[in-house]
C-alpha positions in Angstrom: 2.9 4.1 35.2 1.2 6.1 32.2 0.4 4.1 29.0 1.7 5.7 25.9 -0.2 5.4 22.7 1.7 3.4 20.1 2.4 5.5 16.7 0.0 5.0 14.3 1.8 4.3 10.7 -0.5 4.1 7.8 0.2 2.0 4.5 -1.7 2.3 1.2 -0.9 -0.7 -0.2 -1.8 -2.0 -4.0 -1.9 -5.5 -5.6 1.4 -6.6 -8.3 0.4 -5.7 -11.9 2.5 -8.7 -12.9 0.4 -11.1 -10.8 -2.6 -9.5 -9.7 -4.5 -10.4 -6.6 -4.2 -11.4 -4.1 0.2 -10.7 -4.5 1.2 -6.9 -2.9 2.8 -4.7 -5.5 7.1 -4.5 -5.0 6.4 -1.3 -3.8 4.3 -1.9 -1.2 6.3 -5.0 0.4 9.4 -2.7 -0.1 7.5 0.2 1.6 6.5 -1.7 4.7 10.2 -3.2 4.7 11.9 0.1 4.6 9.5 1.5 7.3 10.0 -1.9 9.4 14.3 -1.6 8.8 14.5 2.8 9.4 12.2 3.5 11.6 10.3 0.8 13.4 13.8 -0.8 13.8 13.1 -3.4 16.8 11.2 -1.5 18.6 7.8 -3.0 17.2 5.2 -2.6 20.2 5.7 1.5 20.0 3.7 1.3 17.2 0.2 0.6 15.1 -0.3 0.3 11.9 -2.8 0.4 9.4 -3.1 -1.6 5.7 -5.3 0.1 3.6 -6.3 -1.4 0.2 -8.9 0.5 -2.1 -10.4 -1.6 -4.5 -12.9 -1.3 -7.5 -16.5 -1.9 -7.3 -17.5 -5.0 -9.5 -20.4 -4.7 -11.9 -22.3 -7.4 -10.4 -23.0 -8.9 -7.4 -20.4 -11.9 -7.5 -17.6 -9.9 -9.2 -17.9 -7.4 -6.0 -17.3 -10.6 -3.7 -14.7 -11.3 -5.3 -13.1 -7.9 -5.5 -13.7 -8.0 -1.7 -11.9 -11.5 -1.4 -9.4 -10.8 -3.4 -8.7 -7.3 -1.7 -8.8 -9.6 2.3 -6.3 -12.1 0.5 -3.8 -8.9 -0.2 -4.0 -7.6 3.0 -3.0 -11.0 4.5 0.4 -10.8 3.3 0.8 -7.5 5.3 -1.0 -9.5 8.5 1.4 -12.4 8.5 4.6 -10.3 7.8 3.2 -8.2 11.3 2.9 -11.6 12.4 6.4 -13.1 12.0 7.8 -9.8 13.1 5.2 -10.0 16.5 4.0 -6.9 16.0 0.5 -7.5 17.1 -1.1 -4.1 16.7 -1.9 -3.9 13.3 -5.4 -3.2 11.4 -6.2 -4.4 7.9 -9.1 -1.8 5.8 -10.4 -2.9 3.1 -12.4 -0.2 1.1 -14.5 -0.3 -2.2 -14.2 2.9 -4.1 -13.6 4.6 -7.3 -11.3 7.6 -6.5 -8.5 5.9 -4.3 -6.9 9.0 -3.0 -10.0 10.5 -1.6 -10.8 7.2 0.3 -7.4 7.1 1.6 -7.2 10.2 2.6 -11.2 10.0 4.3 -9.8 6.9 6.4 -6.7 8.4 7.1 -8.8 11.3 8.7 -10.9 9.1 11.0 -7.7 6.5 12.2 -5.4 9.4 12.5 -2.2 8.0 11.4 1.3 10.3 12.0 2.3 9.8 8.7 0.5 8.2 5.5 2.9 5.8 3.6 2.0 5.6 0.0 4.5 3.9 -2.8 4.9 6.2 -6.1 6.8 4.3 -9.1 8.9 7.2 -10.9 8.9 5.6 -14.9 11.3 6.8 -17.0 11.5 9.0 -19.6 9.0 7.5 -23.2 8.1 9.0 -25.8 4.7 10.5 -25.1 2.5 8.3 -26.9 -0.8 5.9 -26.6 -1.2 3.9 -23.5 2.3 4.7 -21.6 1.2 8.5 -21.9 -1.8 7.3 -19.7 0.1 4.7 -17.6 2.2 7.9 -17.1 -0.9 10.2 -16.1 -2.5 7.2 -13.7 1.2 6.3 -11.8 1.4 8.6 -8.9 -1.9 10.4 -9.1 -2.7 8.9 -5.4 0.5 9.6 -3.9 -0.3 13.3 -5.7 -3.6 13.4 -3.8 -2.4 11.9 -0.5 0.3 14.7 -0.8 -1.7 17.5 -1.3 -5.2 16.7 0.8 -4.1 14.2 4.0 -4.6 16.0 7.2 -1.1 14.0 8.1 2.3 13.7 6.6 2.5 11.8 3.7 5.9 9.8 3.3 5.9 8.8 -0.7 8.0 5.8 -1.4 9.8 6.6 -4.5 10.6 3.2 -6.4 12.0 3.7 -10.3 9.9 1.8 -12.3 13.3 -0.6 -13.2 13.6 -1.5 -9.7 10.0 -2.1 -9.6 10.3 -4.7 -12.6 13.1 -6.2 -10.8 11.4 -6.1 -7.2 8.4 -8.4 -9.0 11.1 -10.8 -10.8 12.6 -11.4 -7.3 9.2 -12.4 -6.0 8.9 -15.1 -8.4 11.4 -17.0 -5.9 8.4 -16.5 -3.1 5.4 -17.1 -5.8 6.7 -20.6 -7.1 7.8 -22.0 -3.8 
């Protein structure tokens, strides 16, 4: 009997802005659970996946070490949701960088996924002033360069920034338990 190769499913995945590390954004955990409910279904050993987390480079010595910890701590929630779902063939990446999309897309290149998952929070309409005009700008500029320079199919998880906000309330229920 010939062994097929599982589908390889790459996730860039970010930590919450309301709680910071080691906590996975609402888009991300939505993400993974909208790939795990439409198209993994329960058919979970057809498949590999990949958690990719870019994070910052500290200044010093101690602060990168605990970027890195912090960034291992994130990708554990993605481990132990494969976990409870026993799907065992899962990788966790953790990168240090400056220019996310470009890392993404670099390991994306060398695991080659079938498709690229990134999360992409569409804000509403502000007025175009100060910090939310640059909050604007940064939002979505990965996803953008995932779009445009992966060598495989980016699927962008649009999430309104509302649902977002209300995505990150309902995982207070999980954070104070």
């Amino acid at each position: 009997m010939e062994r097929v190769e599982p589908t390889r499913i790459m996730f860039a995945v970010s930590e919450s802005k309301r709680y910071g590390y080691p906590h996975p954004s609402g888009i991300s955990r939505r993400a993974f659970q909208w790939t795990l409910e439409k198209i993994v279904l329960n058919n979970t050993n057809a498949f590999r996946f990949s958690f990719i987390h870019v994070h910052s480079p500290g200044a010093t010595n101690a602060q990168s070490e605990r970027n890195n910890i912090n960034g291992n701590a994130l990708l554990q929630y993605f481990a132990n949701r494969c976990n409870e779902r026993q799907i065992n063939d899962y990788e966790v990446i953790n990168v240090v960088g400056l220019h996310v999309g470009k890392i993404i897309c670099k390991e994306a290149k060398r695991r080659m996924p079938i498709l690229l998952i990134v999360g992409r929070i569409v804000q509403r309409q502000r007025p175009r002033t100060g910090l939310n005009r640059l909050t604007r700008i940064i939002t979505g500029e990965v996803s953008k360069h995932c779009v445009k320079h992966a060598k495989c199919p980016v699927l962008t998880y649009k999430f309104s920034e509302e649902d977002n906000n209300l995505e990150e309330l309902s995982y207070d229920l999980l954070v104070d338990t």
